[in-house]
MARMARTOR-458092 format. One record per residue (C-alpha): residue in three letters; z, y, x. Coordinates in steps of 0.001 Angstrom, whole numbers, plus 524288, in hexadecimal, padded with zeros to 5 digits. Example, Ala and Ser with C-alpha at 12.3 -4.5 7.8 and 13.67 -1.06 7.14 Angstrom:
% residues 2
ALA81E787EE6C8300C;SER81BE47FBDC83566;
This chain:
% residues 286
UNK2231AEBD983803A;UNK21B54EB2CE37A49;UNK21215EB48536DB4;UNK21DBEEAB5A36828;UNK229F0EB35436B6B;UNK22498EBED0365D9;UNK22132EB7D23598B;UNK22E6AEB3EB35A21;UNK2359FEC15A35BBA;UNK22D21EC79B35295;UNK22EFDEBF2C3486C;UNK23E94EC0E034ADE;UNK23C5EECF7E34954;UNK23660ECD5133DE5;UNK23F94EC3F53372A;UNK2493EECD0633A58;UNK24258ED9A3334AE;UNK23FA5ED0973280A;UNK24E77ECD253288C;UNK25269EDC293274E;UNK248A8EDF4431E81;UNK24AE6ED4D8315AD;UNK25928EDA4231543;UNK25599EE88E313F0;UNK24E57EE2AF308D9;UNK25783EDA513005F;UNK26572EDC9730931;UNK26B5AEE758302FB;UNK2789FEE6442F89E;UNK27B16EEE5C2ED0E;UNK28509EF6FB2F433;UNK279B7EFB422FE23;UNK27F87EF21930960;UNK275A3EEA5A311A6;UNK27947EDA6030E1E;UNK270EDED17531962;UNK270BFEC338318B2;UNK278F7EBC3D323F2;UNK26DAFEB1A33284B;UNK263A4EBF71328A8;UNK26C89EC99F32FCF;UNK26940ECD4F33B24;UNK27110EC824347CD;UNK27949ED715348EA;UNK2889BED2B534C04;UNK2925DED9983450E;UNK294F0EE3BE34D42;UNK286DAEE5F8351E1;UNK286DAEEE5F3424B;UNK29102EF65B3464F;UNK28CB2EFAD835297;UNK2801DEFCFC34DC6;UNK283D4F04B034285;UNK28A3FF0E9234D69;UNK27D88F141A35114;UNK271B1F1A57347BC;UNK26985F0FBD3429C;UNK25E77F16D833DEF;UNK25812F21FA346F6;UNK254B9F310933F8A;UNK24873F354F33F82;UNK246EDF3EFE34A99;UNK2541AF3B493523B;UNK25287F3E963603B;UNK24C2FF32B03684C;UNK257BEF314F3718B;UNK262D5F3167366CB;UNK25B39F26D53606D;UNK2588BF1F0036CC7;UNK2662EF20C7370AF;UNK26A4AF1A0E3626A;UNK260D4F0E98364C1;UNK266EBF0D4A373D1;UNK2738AF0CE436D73;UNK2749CF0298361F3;UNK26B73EFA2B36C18;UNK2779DEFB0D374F8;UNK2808EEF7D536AD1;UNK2777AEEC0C3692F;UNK27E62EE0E637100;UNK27611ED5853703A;UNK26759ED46236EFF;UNK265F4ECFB53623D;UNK26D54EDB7235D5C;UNK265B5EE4C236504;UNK25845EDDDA35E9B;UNK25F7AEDDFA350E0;UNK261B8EEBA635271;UNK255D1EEDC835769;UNK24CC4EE96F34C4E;UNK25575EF06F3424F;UNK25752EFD2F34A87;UNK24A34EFCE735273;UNK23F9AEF5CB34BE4;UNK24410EF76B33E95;UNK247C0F05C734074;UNK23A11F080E3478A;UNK233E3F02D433B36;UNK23AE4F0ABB33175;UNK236A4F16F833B2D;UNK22889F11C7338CA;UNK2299CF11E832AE4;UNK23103F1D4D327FF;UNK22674F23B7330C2;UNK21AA5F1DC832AD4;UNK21ED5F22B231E67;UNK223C4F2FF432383;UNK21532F31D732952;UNK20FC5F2DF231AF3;UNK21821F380F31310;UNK2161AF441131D88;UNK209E7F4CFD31E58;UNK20CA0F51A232C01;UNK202DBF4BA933705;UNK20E95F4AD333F46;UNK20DC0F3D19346D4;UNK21A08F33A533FC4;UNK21FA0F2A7834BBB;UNK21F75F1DA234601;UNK22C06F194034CDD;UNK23859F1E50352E9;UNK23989F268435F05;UNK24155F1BF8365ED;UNK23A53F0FE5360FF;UNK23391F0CF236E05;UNK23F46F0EDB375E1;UNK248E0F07CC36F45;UNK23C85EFDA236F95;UNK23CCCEFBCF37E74;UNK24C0AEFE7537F30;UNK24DB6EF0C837691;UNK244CCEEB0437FBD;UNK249D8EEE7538D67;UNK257F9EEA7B385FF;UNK25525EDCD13805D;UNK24F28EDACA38DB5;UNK25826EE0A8395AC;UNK2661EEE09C39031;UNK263E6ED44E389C0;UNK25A10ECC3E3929D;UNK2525DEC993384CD;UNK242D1ECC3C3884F;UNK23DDAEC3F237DC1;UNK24462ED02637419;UNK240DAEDA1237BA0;UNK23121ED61B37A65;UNK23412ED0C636CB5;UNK23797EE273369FB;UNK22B9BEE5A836FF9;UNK22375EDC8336985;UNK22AA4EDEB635D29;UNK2273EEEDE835FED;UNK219D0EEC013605A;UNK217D1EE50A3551A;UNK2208CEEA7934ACE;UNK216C8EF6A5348D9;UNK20D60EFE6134D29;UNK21694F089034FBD;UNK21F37F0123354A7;UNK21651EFCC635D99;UNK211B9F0C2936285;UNK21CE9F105E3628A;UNK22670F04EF36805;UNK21F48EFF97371A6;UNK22070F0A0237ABE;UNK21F06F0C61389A1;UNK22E4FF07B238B9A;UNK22BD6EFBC338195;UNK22048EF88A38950;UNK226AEEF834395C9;UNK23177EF15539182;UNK22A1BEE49838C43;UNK22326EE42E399D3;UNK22F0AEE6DE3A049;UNK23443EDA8739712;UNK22757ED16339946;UNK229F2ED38F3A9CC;UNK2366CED23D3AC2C;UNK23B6FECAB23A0E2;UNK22FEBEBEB83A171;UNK22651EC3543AC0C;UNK21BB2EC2EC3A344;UNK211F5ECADE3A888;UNK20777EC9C539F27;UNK20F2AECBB33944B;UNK212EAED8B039DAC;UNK205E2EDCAB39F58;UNK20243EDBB53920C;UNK20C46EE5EE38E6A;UNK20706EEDFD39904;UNK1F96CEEBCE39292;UNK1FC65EED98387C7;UNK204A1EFC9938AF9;UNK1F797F003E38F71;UNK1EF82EFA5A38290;UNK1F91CF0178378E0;UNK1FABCF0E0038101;UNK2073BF0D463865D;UNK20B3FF15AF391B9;UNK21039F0EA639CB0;UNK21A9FF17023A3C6;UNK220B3F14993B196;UNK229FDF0A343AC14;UNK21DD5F01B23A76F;UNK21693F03B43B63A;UNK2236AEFE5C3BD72;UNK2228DEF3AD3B4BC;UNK214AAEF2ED3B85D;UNK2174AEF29F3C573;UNK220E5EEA143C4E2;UNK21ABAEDE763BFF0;UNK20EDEEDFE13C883;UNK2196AEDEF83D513;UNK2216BED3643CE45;UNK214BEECB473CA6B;UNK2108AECC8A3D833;UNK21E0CEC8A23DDC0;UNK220C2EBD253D2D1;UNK21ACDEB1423D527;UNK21B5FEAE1B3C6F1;UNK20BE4EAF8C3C64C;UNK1FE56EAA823CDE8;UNK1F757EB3503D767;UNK1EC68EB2D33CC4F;UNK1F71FEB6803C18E;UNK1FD48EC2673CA5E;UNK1F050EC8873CDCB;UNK1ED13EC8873BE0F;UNK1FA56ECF703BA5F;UNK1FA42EDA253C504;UNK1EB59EDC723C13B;UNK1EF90EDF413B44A;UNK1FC06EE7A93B79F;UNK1F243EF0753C170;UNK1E9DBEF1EA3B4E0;UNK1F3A0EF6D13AC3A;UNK1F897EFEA83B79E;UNK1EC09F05333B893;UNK1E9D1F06823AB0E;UNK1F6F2F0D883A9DC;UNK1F542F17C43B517;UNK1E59BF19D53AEC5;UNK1ECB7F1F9B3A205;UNK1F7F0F269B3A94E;UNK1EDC6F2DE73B1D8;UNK1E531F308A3A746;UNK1EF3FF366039E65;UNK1F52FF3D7B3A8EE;UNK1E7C4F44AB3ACD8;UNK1E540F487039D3B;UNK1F36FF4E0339B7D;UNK1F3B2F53433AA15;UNK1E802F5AA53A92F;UNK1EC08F69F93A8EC;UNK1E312F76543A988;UNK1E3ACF77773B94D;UNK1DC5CF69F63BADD;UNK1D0D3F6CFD3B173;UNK1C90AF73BB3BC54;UNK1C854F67983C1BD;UNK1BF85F627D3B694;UNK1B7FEF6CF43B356;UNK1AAF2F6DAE3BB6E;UNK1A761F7B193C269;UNK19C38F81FB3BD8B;UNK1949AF8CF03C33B;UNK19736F99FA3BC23;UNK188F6F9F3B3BAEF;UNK18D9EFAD8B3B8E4;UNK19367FB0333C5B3;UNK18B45FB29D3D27A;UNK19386FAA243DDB6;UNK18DB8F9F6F3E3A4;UNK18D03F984C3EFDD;UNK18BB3FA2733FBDF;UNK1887CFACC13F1F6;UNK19433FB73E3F45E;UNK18D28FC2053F1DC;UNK18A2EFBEA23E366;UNK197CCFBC463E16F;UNK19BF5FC7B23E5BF;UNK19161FCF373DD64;UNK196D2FC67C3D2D0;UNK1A512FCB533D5B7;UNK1A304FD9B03D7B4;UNK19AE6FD95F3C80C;
């Protein structure tokens, strides 16, 4: 995605946020009953409300992480174009996620406890890559599907920890490859997994491996230009398997391998040595 097209989407996220605040703000009648303006409504059909309203909005605090992933996988299905699916998803994703933030913020303010406050919901980063994999997928819409990561990213810090996740990760490369074949924009999000900490699990290697087999098959690049990208690929390959092996000898380390690391010392109270059996014996029968 150009520096342009995600100008572009984010400022349509945020005209839209400003929309609904602006009628959260000044939208309400005397008898309690939400009034919007037709020409600042969002583009929801008629029935889109009613099947919506079917299913919890609003997540509890504490609900189970499948129930509440199984109630996101739901009203997205009853989503049947993609513009409702992103209307629904800024009202019951990004603006939800946000409320979590707050409510959490202030939460952490008013209690004494040290207990760590998570800053956004359980199922934030799924739901995250779910959206993606479906605006690309179901409804051959890339540009979207990068336009929810980047919006991810930038909406908060939190947001950002806690959204752009392994599966997000992998499914904006998965978007750059086989969507555009864009492999720097590719290995930048590689890169940048590694810069921000990001595990990369066996999904995010086959991806690996298989741009490095298409860029060599394609001829949609020089000699010069294919040599650069699978140089770069090896790189983060290596770099990858360097913090896998390293975490895996810390955590793997148990009491019958620490032998191994301790050095042997003479023990100058005993008698044996080298040839010297009769000492030891001495030593034995004391």
């Amino acid at each position: 995605m150009t520096a342009q097209e995600q100008k572009t989407f984010t400022d349509l996220f945020d005209e839209i946020f400003r929309v609904a605040e602006a009628v959260d703000a000044s939208g309400t009648s005397k008898s309690g009953e939400t009034v919007v303006d037709a020409h600042n409504a969002p583009s929801f059909s008629s029935d889109f409300y009613e099947r919506i309203r079917k299913t919890p909005r609003t997540p509890k605090w504490g609900e189970d992480l499948h129930e509440e992933l199984d109630k996101k996988k739901e009203e997205m299905d009853l989503c049947r174009t993609d513009q409702e699916l992103l209307d629904w998803a800024l009202v019951e994703v990004f603006a939800a996620a946000r409320k979590y933030e707050e409510e959490a913020r202030e939460l952490g303010t008013q209690t004494k406890s040290k207990r760590n406050v998570t800053l956004q919901p359980l199922w934030y980063s799924h739901v995250v890559a779910l959206l993606m994999r479906t605006f690309r997928d179901k409804y051959q819409n890339p540009h979207t599907a990068l336009a929810i990561f980047n919006h991810t990213k930038t909406a908060s810090i939190a947001s950002c920890a806690f959204g752009c996740s392994t599966d997000a990760y992998n499914e904006l490369i998965q978007t750059y490859w086989s969507c555009f074949r864009d492999a720097n924009a590719a290995l930048n999000a590689f890169r940048e997994m590694h810069v921000n900490g990001v595990t990369m699990d066996s999904k995010t290697g086959r991806l690996l491996d298989t741009i490095r087999r298409d860029v060599g098959a394609e001829k949609l690049w020089s000699d010069e230009e294919v040599s650069s990208i699978v140089t770069r690929l090896d790189a983060i390959r290596r770099d990858a398997e360097g913090l896998t092996v390293a975490s895996k000898k810390y955590k793997g380390r148990n009491k019958w391998d620490q032998w191994k690391n301790q050095a042997l010392r003479d023990d100058p109270t005993d008698k044996w040595g080298f040839n010297n059996w009769d000492n030891g014996s001495e030593a034995r029968s004391t």
